[in-house]
C-alpha positions in Angstrom: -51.8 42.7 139.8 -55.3 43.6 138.1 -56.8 44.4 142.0 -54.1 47.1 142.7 -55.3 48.9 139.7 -59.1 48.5 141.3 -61.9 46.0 140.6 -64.0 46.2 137.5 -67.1 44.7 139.6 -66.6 48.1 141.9 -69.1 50.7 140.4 -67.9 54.1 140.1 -69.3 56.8 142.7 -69.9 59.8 140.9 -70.0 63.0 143.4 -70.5 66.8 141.7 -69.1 67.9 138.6 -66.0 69.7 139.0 -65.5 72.5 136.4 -68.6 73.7 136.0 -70.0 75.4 133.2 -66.7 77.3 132.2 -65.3 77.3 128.9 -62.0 76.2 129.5 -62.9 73.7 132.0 -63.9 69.9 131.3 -67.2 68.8 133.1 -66.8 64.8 134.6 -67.5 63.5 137.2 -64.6 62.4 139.5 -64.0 58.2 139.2 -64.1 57.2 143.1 -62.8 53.5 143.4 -61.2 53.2 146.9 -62.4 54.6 150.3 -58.6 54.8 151.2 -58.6 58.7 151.0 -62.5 60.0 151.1 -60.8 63.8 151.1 -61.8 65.3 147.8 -60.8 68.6 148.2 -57.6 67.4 149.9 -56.6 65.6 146.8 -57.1 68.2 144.9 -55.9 70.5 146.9 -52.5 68.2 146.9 -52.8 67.7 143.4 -52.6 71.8 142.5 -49.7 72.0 144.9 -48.1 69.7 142.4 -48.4 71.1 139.2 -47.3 74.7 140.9 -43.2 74.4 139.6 -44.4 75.0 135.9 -40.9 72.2 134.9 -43.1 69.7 136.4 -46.5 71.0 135.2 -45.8 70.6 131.6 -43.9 67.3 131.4 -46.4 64.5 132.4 -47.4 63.9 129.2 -43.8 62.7 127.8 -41.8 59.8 128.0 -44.4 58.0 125.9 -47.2 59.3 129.3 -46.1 57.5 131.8 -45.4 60.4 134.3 -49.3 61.4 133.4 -50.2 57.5 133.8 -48.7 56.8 136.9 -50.1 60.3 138.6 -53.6 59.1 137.6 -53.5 55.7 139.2 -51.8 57.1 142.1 -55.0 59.1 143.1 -57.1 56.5 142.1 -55.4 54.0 144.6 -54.4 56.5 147.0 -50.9 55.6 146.5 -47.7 58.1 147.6 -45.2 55.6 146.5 -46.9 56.0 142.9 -47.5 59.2 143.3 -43.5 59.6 143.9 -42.7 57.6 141.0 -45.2 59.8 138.9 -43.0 62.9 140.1 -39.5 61.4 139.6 -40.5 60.3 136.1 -42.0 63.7 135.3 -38.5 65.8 136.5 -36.0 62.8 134.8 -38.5 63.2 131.1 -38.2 66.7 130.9 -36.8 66.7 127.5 -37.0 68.3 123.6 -41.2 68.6 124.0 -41.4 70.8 127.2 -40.7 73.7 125.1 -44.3 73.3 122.8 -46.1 72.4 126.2 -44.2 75.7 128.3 -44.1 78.5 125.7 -47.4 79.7 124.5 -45.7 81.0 121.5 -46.3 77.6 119.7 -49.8 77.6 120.3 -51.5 79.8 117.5 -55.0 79.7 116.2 -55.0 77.4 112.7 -56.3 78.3 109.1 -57.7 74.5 108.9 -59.2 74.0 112.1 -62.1 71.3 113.5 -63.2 69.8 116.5 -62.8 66.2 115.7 -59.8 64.8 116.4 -60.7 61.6 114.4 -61.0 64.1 111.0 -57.0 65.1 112.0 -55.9 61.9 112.5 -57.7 61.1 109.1 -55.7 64.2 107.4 -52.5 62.5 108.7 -52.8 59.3 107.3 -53.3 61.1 103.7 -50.5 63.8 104.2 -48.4 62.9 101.6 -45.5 64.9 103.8 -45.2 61.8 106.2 -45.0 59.5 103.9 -41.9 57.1 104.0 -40.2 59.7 105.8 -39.2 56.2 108.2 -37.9 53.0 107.3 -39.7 51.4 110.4 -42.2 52.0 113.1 -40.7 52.9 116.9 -40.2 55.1 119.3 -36.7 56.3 117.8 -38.7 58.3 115.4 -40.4 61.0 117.8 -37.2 63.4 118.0 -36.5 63.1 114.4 -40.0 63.7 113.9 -39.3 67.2 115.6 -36.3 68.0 114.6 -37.3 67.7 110.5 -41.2 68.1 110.5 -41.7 70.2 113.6 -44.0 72.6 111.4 -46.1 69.8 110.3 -46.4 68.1 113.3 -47.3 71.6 115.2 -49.7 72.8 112.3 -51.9 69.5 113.0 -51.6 69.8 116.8 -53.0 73.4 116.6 -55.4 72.3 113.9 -57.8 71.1 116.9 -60.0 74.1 118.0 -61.2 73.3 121.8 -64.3 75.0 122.0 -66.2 72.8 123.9 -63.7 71.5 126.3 -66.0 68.6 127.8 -67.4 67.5 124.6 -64.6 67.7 122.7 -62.7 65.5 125.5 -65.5 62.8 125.1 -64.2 62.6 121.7 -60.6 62.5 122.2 -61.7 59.5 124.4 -63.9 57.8 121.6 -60.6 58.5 119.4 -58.2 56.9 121.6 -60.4 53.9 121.4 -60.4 53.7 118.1 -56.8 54.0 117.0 -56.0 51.0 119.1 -58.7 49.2 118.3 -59.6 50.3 114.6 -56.5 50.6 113.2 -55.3 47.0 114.0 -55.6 44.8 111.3 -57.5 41.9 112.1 -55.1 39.5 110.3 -52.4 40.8 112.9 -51.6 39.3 115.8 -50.0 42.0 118.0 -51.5 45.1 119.1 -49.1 48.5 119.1 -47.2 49.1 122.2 -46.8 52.8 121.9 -50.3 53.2 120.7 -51.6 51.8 123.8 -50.5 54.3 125.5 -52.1 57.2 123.7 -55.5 54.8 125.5 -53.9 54.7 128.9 -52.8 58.6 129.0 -56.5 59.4 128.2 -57.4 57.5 130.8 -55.5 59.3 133.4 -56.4 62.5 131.6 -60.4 61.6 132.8 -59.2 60.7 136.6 -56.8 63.5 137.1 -59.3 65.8 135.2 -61.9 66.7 138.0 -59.2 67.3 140.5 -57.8 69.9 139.2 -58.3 73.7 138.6 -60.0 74.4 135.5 -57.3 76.9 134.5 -54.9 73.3 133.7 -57.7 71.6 132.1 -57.1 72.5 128.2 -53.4 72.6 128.8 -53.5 69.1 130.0 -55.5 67.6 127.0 -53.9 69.3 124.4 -50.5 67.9 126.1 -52.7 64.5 125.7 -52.9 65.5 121.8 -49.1 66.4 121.0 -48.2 63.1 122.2 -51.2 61.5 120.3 -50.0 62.9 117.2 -46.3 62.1 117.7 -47.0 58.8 118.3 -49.4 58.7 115.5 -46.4 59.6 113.2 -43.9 57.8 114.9 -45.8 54.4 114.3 -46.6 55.1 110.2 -50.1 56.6 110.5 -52.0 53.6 110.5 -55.5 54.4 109.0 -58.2 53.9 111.3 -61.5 52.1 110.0 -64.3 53.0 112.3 -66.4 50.4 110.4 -64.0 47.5 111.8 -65.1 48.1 115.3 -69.0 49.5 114.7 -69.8 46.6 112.2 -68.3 44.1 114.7 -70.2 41.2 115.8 -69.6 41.0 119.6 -71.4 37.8 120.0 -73.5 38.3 122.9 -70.4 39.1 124.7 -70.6 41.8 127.2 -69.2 43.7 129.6 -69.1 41.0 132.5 -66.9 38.9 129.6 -64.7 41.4 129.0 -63.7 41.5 132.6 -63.5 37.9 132.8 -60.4 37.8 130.2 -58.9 41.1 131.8 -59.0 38.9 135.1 -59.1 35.3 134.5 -57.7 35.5 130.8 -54.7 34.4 129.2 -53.2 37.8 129.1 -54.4 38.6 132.7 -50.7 39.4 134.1 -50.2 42.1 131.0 -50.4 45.0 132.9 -51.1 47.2 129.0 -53.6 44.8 128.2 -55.8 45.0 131.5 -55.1 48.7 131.8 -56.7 49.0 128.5 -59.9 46.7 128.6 -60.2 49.2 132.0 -59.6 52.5 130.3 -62.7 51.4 127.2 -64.9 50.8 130.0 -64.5 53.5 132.6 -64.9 55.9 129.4 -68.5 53.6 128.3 -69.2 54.0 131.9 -68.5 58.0 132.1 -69.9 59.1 128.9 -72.4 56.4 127.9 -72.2 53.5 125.4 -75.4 54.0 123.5 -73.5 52.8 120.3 -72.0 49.9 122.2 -68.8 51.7 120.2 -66.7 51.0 123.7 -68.4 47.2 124.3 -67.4 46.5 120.7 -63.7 48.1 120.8 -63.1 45.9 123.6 -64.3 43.1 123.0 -62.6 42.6 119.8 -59.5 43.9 121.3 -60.1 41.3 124.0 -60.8 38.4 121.3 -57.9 39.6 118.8 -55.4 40.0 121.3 -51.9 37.6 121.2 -49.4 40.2 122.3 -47.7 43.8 121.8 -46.2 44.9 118.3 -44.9 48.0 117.0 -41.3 48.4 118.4 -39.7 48.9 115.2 -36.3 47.2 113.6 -34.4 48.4 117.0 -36.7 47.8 119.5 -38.3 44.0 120.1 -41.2 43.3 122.8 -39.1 42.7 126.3 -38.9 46.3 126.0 -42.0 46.9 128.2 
């Protein structure tokens, strides 16, 4: 299972930045793993051709990301029959969320804006109009969630003012990091399902990022966000302690161990749980890990990790 998503001993080959120096484009490098398709420009070229019907465009990020998920490894294996499944899922979750994503209406300049999406998340957690608005974490609370907060939930989601697309994604990484990793309480056992995914998305944010147009990059990551935030919500706003993962004591343990337990480990045939040791490390590897902020996030994951909570009263884990 773990070598169809790619070896972690495989170093990245890093060709130009694609995007430039434009303002609404995202400057990384493109993550090379195989040398099934060498074709750059024909992947991306492919990849546009995609995201031309604007129904499809707009709708990887729902259905808790899998479309978007399943599109990025697809490239990065060179897989059509993902690449298939990526499109199938995106047409059949076209649902209630296309509308903020497709009309531009609902995207308006905020009174309360920042840059850091770790400072929203923070003003979540203390919104006093979110709390106990659910008896119970799951993914049954994201169209409630819209159909009685949509104001709320849209006021935080516009509330993040891109201005430096490239730098502003490293932090949306370095966030989706963290609210896996620092919001889990380390007397828990199971790590949240659905928040795994906000990891994983990223993840196939940064691959499909460099092959596309600029013009989709901002589009793309702020449909990254909405789902970020809905999931956020939808699990009771967890608070995320930073300290919990920079004060960690990694024991010596580096990166080399980390890819031991993803492959050799007890939890080496949970596809979540590999997929999102991977995702901390190709984002330490394309941004830097000066900090050791990604080494330490997954370590501890890696250590604290017995299995996958967060399903709610209605849901229970055979669900994934």
């Amino acid at each position: 299972m773990f070598s169809s998503f790619s070896s972690f001993s495989n170093p990245l080959r890093l060709p130009r930045f694609l995007g430039g120096s434009s303002s609404s484009a995202v400057a990384i490098k493109a993550v090379e793993v195989h040398d099934v398709e060498t074709m750059h420009e024909k992947r991306a070229r492919t990849l546009k051709h995609l995201l031309k019907l604007n129904h499809k465009r707009q709708a990887y990020g729902i259905a808790v990301g899998h479309p978007l998920i399943h599109l990025g490894y697809a490239y990065e294996v060179a897989s059509r029959e993902v690449a298939m499944e990526a499109l199938s899922m995106a047409a059949s979750s076209y649902n209630y969320l296309h509308k903020y994503l497709d009309d531009p209406s609902y995207s308006k300049p905020s009174p309360n804006s920042t840059q850091s999406p770790l400072e929203i998340l923070c003003r979540i957690q203390k919104d006093d109009r979110f709390h106990g608005i659910f008896a119970h974490e799951g993914a049954d609370n994201l169209r409630p969630l819209f159909e009685k907060h949509e104001a709320d939930v849209l006021g935080y989601w516009n509330s993040w003012h891109i201005a430096d697309p490239t730098q502003q994604f490293k932090a949306s990484q370095m966030a989706a990091a963290a609210l896996l990793v620092a919001s889990h309480k380390p007397e828990g056992k199971s790590y949240d399902f659905f928040i795994v995914h906000v990891l994983t998305t990223s993840h196939a944010v940064r691959i499909l990022l460099p092959l596309l147009p600029a013009k989709f990059h901002v589009p793309l990551v702020r449909q990254w966000w909405l789902l970020t935030l809905a999931v956020y919500i939808a699990q009771l706003r967890p608070e995320v302690k930073l300290t919990s993962v920079t004060d960690y004591d990694r024991k010596d343990r580096d990166w080399k161990w980390v890819e031991k337990q993803a492959v050799e480990g007890k939890h080496a045939l949970d596809a979540h749980y590999v997929k999102a040791l991977r995702a901390m490390e190709t984002a330490a590897q394309t941004w830097g890990d000066g900090d050791e902020f990604y080494l330490k996030a997954a370590v501890r994951f890696a250590d604290e990790f017995d299995g996958w909570g967060g399903f709610g009263s209605e849901e229970s884990a055979s669900a994934h």
